[in-house]
C-alpha positions as CSV (number, residue, x, y, z in Angstrom):
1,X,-42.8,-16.1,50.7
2,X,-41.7,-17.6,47.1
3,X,-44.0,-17.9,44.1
4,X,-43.3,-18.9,41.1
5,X,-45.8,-17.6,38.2
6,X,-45.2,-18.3,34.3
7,X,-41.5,-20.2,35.1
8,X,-40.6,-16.6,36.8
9,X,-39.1,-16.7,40.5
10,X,-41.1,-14.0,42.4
11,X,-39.3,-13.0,45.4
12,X,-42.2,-11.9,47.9
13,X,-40.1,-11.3,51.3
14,X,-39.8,-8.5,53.5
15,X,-36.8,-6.2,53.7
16,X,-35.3,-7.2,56.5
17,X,-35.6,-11.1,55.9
18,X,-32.2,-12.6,54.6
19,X,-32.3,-15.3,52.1
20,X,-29.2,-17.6,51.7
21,X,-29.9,-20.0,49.6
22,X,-32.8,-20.9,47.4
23,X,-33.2,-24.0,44.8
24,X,-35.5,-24.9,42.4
25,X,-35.3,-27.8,39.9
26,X,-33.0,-26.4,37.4
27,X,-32.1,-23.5,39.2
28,X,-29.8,-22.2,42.1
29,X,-29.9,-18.9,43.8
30,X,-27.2,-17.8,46.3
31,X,-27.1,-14.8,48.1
32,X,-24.9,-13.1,50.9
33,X,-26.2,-12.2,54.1
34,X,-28.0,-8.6,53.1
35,X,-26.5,-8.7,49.6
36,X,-27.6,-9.0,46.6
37,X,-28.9,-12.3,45.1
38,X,-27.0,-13.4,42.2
39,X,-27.7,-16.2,39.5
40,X,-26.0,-19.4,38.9
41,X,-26.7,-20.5,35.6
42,X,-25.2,-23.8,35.3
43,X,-22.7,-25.1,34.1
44,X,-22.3,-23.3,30.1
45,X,-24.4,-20.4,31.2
46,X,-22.6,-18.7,33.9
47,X,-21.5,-14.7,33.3
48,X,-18.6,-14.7,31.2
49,X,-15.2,-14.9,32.6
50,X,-13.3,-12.0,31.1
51,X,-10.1,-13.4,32.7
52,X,-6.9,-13.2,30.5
53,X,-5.1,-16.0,28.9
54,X,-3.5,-17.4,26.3
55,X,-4.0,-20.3,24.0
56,X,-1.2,-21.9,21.6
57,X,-2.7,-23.3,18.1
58,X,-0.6,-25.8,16.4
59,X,-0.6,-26.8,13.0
60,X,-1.9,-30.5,12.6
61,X,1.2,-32.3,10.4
62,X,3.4,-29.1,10.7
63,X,6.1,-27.5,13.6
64,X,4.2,-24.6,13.0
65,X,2.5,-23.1,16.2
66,X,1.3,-19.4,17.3
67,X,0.5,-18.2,20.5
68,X,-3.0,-15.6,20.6
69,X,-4.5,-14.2,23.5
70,X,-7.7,-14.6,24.5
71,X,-10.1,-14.7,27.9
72,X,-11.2,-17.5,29.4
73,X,-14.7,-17.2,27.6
74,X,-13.3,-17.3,24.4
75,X,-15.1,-19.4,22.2
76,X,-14.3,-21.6,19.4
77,X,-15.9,-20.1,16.3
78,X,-14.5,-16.6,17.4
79,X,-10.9,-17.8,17.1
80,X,-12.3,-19.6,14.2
81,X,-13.4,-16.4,12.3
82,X,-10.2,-14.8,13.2
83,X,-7.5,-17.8,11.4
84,X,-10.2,-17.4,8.8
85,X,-9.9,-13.5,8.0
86,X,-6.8,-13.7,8.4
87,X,-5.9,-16.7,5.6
88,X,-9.3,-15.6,3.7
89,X,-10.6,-18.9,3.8
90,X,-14.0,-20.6,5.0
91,X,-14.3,-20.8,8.9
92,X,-16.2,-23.9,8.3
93,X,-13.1,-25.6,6.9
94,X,-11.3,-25.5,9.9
95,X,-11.6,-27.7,12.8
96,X,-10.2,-27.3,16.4
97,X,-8.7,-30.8,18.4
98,X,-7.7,-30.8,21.5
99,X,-6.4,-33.5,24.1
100,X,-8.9,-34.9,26.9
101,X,-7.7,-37.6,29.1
102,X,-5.8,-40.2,26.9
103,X,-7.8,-39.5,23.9
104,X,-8.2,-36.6,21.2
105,X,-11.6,-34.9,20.8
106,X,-12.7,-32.4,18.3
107,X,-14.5,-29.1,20.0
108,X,-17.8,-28.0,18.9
109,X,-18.2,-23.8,18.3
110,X,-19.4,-22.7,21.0
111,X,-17.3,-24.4,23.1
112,X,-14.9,-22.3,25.4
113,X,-11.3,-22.9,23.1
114,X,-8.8,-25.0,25.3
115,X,-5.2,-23.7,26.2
116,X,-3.4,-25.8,23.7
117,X,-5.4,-26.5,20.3
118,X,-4.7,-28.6,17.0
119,X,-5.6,-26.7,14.1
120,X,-7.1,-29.3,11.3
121,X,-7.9,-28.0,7.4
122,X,-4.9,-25.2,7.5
123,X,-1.0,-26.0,6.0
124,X,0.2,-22.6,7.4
125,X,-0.9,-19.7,9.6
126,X,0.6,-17.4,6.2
127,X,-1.7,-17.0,3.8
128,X,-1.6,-19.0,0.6
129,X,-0.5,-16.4,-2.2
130,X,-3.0,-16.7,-5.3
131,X,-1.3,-18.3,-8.0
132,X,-2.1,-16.9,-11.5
133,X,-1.8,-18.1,-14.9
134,X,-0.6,-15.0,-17.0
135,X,1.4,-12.1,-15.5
136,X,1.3,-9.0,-14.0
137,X,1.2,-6.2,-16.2
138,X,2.8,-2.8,-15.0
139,X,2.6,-0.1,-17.6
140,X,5.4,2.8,-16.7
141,X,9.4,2.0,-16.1
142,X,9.3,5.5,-13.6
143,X,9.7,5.9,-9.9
144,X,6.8,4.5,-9.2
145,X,6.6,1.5,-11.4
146,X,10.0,0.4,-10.6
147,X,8.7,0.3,-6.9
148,X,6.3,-2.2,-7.6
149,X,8.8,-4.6,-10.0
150,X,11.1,-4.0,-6.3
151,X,8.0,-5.3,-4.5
152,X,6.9,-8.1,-6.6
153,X,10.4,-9.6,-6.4
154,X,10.4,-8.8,-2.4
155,X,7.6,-11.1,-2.3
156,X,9.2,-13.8,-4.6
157,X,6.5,-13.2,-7.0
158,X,8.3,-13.3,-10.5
159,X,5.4,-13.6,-12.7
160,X,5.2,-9.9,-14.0
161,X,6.7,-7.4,-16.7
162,X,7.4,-4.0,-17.2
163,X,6.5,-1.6,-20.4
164,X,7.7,1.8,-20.8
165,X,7.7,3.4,-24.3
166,X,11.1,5.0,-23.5
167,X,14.8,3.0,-24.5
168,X,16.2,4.0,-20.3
169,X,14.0,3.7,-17.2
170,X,13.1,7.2,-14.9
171,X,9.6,8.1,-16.1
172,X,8.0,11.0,-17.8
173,X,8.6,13.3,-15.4
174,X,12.7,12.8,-15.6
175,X,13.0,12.0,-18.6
176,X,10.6,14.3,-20.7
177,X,10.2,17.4,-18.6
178,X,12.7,17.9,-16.1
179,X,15.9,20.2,-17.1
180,X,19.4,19.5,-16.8
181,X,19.2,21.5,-13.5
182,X,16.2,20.2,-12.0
183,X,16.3,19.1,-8.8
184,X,14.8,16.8,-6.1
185,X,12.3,19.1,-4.1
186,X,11.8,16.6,-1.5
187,X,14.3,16.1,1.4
188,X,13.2,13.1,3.0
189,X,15.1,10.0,2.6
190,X,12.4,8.1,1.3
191,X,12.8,8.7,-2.5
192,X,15.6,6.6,-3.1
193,X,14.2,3.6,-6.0
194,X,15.3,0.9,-3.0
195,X,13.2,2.6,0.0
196,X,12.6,0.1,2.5
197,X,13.2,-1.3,5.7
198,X,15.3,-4.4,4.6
199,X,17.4,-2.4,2.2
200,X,20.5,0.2,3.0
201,X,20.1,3.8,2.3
202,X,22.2,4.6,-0.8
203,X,25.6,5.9,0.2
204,X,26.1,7.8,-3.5
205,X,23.0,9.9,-3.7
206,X,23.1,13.3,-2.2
207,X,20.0,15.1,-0.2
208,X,18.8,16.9,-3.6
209,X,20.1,15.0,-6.9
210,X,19.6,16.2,-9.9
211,X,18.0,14.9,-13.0
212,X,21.2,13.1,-14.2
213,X,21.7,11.8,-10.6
214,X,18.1,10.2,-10.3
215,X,18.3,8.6,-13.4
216,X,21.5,7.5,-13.6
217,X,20.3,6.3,-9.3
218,X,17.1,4.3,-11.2
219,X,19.5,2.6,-13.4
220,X,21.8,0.6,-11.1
221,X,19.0,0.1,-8.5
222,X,17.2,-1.8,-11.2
223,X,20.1,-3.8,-12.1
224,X,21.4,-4.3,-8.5
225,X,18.0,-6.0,-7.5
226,X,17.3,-7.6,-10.2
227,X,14.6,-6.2,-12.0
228,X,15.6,-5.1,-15.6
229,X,14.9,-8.2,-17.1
230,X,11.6,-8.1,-16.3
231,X,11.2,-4.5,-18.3
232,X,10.5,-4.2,-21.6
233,X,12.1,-0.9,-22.8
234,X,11.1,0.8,-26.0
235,X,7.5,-0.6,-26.2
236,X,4.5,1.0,-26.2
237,X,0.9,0.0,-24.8
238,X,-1.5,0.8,-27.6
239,X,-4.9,-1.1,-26.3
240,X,-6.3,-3.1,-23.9
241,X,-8.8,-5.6,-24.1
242,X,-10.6,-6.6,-21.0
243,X,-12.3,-10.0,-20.7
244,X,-14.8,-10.6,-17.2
245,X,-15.2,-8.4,-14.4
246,X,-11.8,-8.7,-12.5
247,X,-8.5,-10.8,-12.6
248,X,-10.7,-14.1,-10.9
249,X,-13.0,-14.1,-13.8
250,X,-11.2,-13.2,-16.8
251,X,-7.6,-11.8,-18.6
252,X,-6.7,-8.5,-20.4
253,X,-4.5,-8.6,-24.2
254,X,-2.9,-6.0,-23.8
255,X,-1.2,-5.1,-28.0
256,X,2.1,-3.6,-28.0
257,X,3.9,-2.0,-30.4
258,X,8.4,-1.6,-30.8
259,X,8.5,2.3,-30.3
260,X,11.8,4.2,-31.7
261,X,14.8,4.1,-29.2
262,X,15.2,7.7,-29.3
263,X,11.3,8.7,-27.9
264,X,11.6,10.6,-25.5
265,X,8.4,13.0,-25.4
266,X,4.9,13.0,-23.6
267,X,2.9,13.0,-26.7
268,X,2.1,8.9,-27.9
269,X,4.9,7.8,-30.0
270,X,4.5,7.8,-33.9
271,X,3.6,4.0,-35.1
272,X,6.3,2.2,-36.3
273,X,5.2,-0.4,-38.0
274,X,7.4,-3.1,-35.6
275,X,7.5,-5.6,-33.3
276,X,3.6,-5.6,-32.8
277,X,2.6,-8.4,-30.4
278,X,-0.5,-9.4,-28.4
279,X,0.5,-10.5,-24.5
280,X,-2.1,-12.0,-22.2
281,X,-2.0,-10.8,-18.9
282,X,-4.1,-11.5,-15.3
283,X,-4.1,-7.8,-14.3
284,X,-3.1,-4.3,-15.4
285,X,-0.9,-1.4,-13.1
286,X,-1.1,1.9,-14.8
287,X,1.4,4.3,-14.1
288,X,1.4,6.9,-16.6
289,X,2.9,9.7,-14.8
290,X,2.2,12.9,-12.8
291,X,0.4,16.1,-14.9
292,X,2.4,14.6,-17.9
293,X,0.8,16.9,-19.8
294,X,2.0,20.6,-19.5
295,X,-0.6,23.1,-20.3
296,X,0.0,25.4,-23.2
297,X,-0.4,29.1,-23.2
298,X,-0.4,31.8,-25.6
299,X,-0.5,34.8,-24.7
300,X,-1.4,38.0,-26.6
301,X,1.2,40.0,-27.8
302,X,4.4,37.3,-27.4
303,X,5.4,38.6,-31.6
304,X,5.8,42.2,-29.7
305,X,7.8,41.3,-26.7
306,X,11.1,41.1,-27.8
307,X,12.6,38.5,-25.7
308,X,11.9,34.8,-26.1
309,X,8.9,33.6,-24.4
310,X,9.7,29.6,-23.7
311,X,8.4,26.6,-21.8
312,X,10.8,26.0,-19.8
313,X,11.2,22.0,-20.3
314,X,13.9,19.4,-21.1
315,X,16.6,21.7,-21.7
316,X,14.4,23.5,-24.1
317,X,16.2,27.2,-22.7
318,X,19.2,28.1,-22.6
319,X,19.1,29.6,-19.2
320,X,22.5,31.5,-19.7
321,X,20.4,34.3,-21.4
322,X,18.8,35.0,-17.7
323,X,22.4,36.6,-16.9
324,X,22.0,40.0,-16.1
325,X,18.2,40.2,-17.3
326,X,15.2,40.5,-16.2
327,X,12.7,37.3,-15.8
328,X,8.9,36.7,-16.2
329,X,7.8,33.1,-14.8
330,X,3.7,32.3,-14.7
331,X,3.0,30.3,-12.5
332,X,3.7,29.1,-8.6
333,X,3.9,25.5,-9.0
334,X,6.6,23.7,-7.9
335,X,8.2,23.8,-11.2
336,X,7.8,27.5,-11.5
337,X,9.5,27.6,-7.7
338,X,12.2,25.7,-9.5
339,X,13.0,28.1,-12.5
340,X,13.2,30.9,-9.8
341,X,16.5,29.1,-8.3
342,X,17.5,28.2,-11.4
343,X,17.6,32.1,-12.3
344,X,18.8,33.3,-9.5
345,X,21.6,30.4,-9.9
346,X,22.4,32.2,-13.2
347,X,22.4,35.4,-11.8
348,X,19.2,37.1,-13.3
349,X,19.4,40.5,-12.3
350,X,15.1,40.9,-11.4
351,X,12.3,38.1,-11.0
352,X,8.8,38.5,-11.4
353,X,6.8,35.5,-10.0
354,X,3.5,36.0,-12.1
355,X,0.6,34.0,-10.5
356,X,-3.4,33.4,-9.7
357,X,-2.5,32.3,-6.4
358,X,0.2,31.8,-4.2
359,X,1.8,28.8,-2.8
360,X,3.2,28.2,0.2
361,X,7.2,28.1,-0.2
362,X,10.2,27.9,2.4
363,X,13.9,27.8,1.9
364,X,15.3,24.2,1.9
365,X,16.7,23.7,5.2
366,X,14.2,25.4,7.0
367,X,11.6,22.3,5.2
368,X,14.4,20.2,6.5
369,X,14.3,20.5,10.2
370,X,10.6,20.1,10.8
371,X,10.8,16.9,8.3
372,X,13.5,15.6,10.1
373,X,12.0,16.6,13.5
374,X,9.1,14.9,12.8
């Protein structure tokens, strides 16, 4: 028997009775012979279809469509939520109209979205790019600051400058510390200024450049694409004043100062007295430079040693006096690595790696072939 107690169906039949069919106002209950009875919601409330389609959104007033898929129980609001994370705007600003019969009809959210779909409220499925008022500050002319003036122009975003305290672009690192036979410790091709997938792989620039190579490499990129006159070359950044909590609610001053056009250390520049000037700016990129600061060291006894005890930086040894000698470097770093082939490229006759602990180190090529490999 059936009986039906607080709007609950109660099936109260013996095991070997079959029910086919059973309907109650508002409800429908089907079952196979000896199966299982299933429910059959309605129409709106059935289990839902995980079937896979696709459903082409169009633009309303543009040639602009896009193809997503989907299942057939998609609904509205969830490709609604999508659009919207994806052009970071409201999802109540957009609307969904679709053709039904000979008319147009606008679908409600929790609607099932139709095959082919009008998107109202929208201009593009690309994002609109914020527009701001003042530019975009990068503070650094190096490797990786250069990168980002590359970038902004990639995007056709022009409304930035440059500031380096320097009179040529390369950075800190290049310019200040490394030697005239430093080298490129990396040997993937991925250093180049012009890295990217849209750009060819310099044909002049060999696997390891040296110092010369890289800057003189930084110099035409810059030119080539378009970016020096964006950078503003012997200038230093000497404060920053920072109005509201981030670039939405507020701009930065930033007061800059002409430097001399022969600065080339990692200490701040001497004032000069010139060219002081306040620029308004919507947000700041700091790029001052990798462990700019070398650390210094002085050791008890040096007066007694008898040979010259030197930091090794910006051409400040003359390494010709390694010939024949015997060398001393402190530290494993990759800049003490360096001085070791250096040495041994000026034939030093012994080399004493001096160090707290040890880095791992391998020749060149062998770096090479499980770079490459991978």
């Amino acid at each position: 028997g059936l009986r039906c107690q607080r709007g609950a169906l109660v099936l109260a039949t013996p095991a070997c009775v079959c029910v086919t069919h059973v309907t109650l106002p508002g409800m429908t209950m089907t079952a196979g012979i000896a199966g299982p009875l299933v429910k059959d919601m309605g129409v709106g409330r059935q289990p839902a279809s995980l079937s896979p389609v696709s459903t082409v959104l169009s633009v309303y007033g543009s040639d602009e469509s896009m193809t997503i898929p989907c299942v057939t129980s998609t609904k509205v609001l969830e490709v609604k939520e999508m659009l919207a994370g994806k052009l970071a705007i409201d999802p109540c600003s957009i609307s969904f109209v679709t053709k039904q019969g000979c008319a147009m009809r606008k679908q409600l959210d929790h609607e099932e979205i139709r095959r082919h779909v009008t998107v109202v409220g929208i201009k593009s499925f690309k994002r609109d790019r914020k527009r701001y008022e003042h530019p975009m500050v990068v503070i650094g002319a190096g490797h990786i600051g250069l990168r980002h003036g590359l970038w902004f122009l990639k995007y056709k975003m022009t409304n930035f400058v440059i500031f380096d305290r320097r009179s040529i672009v390369g950075g800190t690192s290049w310019i200040a510390q490394a030697n005239k036979t430093s080298k490129l410790q990396t040997e993937l091709g991925t250093y180049h200024l012009q890295y990217d997938e849209e750009n060819p792989v310099p044909k002049n620039l060999p696997p390891w450049p040296t110092r010369d190579q890289l800057l003189e490499h930084f110099q035409e990129v810059v030119e080539e694409y378009g970016v020096m006159p964006y950078i503003k070359l012997s200038t230093n950044v000497k404060r920053v004043e920072v109005f509201g909590k981030d670039s939405t609610t507020g701009t930065m001053t930033f007061h800059i100062e002409s430097t001399d056009g022969d600065y080339k250390g990692v200490d701040p520049p001497l004032p000069t007295g010139r060219g002081f000037e306040q620029i308004v700016g919507s947000a700041a990129f700091y790029y001052p430079g990798n462990l700019t600061l070398p650390k210094r060291f002085e050791y008890k006894g040096e007066e007694d040693f008898g040979g010259p005890v030197v930091y090794a930086l910006h051409d400040q040894f003359n390494y010709s006096q390694t010939t024949g000698a015997d060398v001393i470097i402190c530290g494993h770093g990759a800049f003490g690595v360096e001085n070791v082939r250096t040495c041994c490229e000026f034939s030093a006759r012994r080399i004493y790696l001096l160090c707290r602990r040890r880095n791992l180190c391998c020749p060149r090529m062998v770096s090479w072939l499980p770079n490459q490999g991978g």
